[in-house]
C-alpha positions as CSV (number, residue, x, y, z in Angstrom):
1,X,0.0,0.0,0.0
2,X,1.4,3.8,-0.5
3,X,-0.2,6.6,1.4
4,X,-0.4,10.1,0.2
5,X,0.1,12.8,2.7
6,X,-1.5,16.4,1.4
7,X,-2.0,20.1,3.0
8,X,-0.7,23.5,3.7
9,X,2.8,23.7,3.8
10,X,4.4,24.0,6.9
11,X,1.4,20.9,7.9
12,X,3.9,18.4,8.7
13,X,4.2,16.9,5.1
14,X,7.2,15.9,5.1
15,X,8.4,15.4,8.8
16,X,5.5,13.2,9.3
17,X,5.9,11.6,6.2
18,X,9.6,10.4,6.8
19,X,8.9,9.1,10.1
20,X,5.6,7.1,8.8
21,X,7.6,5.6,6.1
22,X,10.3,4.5,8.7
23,X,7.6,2.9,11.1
24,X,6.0,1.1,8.2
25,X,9.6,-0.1,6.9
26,X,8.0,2.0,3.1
27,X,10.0,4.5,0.8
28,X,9.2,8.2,1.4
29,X,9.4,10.5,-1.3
30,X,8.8,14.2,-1.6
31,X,8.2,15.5,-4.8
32,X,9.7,18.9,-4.4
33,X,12.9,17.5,-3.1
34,X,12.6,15.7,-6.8
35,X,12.2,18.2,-8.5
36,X,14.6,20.6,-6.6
37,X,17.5,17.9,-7.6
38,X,16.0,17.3,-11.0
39,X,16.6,21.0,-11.7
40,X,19.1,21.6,-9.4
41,X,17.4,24.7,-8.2
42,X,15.6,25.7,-4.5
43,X,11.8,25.0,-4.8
44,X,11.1,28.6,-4.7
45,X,13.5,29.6,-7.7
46,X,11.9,27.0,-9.7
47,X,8.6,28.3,-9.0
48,X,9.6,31.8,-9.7
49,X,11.0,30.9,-13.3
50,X,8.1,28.6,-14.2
51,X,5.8,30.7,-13.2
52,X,2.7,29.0,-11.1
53,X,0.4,27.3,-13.9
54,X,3.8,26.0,-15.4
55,X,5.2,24.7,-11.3
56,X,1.4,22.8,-11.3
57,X,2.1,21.5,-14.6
58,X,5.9,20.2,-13.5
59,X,4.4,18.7,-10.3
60,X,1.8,17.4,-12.2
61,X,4.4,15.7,-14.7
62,X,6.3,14.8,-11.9
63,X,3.5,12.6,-9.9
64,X,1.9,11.0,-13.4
65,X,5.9,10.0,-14.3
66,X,6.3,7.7,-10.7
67,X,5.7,4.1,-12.5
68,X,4.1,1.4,-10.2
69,X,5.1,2.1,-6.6
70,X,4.5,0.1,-3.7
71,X,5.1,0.4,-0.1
72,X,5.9,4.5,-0.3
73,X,4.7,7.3,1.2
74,X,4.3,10.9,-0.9
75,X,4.8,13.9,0.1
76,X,3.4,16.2,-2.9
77,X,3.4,20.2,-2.3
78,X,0.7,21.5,-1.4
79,X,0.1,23.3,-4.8
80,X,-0.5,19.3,-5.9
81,X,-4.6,20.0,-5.7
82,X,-4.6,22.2,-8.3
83,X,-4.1,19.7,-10.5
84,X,-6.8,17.2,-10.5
85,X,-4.8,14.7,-13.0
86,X,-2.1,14.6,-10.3
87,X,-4.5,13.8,-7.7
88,X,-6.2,11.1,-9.5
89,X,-2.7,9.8,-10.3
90,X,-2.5,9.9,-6.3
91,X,-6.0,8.1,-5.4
92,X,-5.5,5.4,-7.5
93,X,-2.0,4.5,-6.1
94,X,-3.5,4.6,-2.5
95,X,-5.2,6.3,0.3
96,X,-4.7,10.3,0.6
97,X,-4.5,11.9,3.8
98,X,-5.2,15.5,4.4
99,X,-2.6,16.6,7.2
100,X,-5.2,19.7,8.6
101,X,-3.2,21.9,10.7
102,X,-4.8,24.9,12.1
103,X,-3.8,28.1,10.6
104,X,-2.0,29.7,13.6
105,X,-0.2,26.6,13.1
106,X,0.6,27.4,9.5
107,X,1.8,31.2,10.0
108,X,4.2,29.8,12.8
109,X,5.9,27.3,10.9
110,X,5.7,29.7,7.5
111,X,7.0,33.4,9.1
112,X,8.2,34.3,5.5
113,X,6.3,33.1,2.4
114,X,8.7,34.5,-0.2
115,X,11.4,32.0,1.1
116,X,9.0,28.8,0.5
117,X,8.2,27.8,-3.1
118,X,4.4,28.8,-2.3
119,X,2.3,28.8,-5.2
120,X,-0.2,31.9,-6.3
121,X,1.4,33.6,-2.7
122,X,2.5,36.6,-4.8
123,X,-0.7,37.7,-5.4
124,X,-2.3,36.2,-2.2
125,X,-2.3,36.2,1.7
126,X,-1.2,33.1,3.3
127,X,-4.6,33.2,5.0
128,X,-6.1,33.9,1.6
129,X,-4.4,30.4,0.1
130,X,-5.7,28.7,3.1
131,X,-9.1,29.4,2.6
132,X,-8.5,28.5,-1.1
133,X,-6.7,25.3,-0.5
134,X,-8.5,23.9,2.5
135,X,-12.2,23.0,-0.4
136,X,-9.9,21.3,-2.1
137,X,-7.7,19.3,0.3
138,X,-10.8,18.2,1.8
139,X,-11.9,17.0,-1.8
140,X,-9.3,14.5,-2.2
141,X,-8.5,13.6,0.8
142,X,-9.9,10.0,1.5
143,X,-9.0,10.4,4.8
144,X,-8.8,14.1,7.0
145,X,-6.6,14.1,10.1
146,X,-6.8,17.0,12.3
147,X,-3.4,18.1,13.6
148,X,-4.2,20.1,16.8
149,X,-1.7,22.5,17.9
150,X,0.9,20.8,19.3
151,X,0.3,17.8,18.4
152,X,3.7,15.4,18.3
153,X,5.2,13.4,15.9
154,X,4.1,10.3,17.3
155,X,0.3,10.9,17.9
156,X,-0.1,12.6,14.5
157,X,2.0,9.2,12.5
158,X,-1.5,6.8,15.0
159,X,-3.9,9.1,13.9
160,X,-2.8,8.4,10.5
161,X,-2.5,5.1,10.8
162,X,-5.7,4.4,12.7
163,X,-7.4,5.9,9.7
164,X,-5.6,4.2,7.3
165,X,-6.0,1.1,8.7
166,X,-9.4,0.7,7.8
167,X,-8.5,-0.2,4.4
168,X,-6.7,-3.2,5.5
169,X,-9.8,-5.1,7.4
């Protein structure tokens, strides 16, 4: 089975996500460290040069381009919702998981969005892409796990795996 971890960045994407895939003995991947070392460029520049609808398109190619995997868990940016093909790609490979962190949470953990590869943030608020994301997230999601604050490592990696778990009875 392969789980698919998506939300806001700054959720917990990928620091949940590698510890998951270490409890479950999977592969964890996150796409933007793929395509950071596939164009040997920060997230954010890459973003910048692509502009956003091109980024969604990358990520997009990116996901559809991951032939057959087993035992892995994804992290995808969070931009991954606006592209539906990617998240289709994504349900049919395994469960999704939205990682819901409150907002406060969010602005915490993301004090400066020009130094994340956020996409649309140039002509939107943080709280703003939120709002926007948060329809969407919800969505796809087969599975929403709210990640109160505070909320440690360890009791967000049983929430997810109580949910998930379901699909194995």
């Amino acid at each position: 089975m392969n789980i698919t971890l998506i939300g806001m960045a700054g959720a917990g994407k990928s620091y949940i996500g590698k510890a998951l895939a270490k409890k479950l003995g999977y592969k964890f991947l996150d796409i933007d460290v793929i395509i950071e070392k596939k164009l040997g460029k920060k997230l954010r520049d890459v973003v910048v040069s692509l502009g956003d609808k091109g980024f969604v398109k990358l990520e997009e190619k990116t996901i559809l381009s991951l032939k057959n995997p087993v035992n892995t868990v994804f992290s995808p940016g969070g931009s991954v919702v606006y592209s539906p093909k990617a998240m289709r790609f994504l349900r049919t490979v395994g469960p999704v998981v939205f990682l819901k962190a409150p907002f406060p949470v969010i602005k915490k953990r993301i004090p400066d969005m020009s130094a994340r590869g956020l996409v649309k943030f140039k002509h939107k608020s943080l709280h703003t892409l939120y709002g926007e994301r948060l329809p969407l997230y919800k969505q796809y999601a087969d599975f929403v796990v709210t990640l109160p604050k505070g909320a440690t490592k360890t009791a967000s990696i049983k929430k997810i795996l109580k949910v998930t778990d379901k699909l194995s009875k």
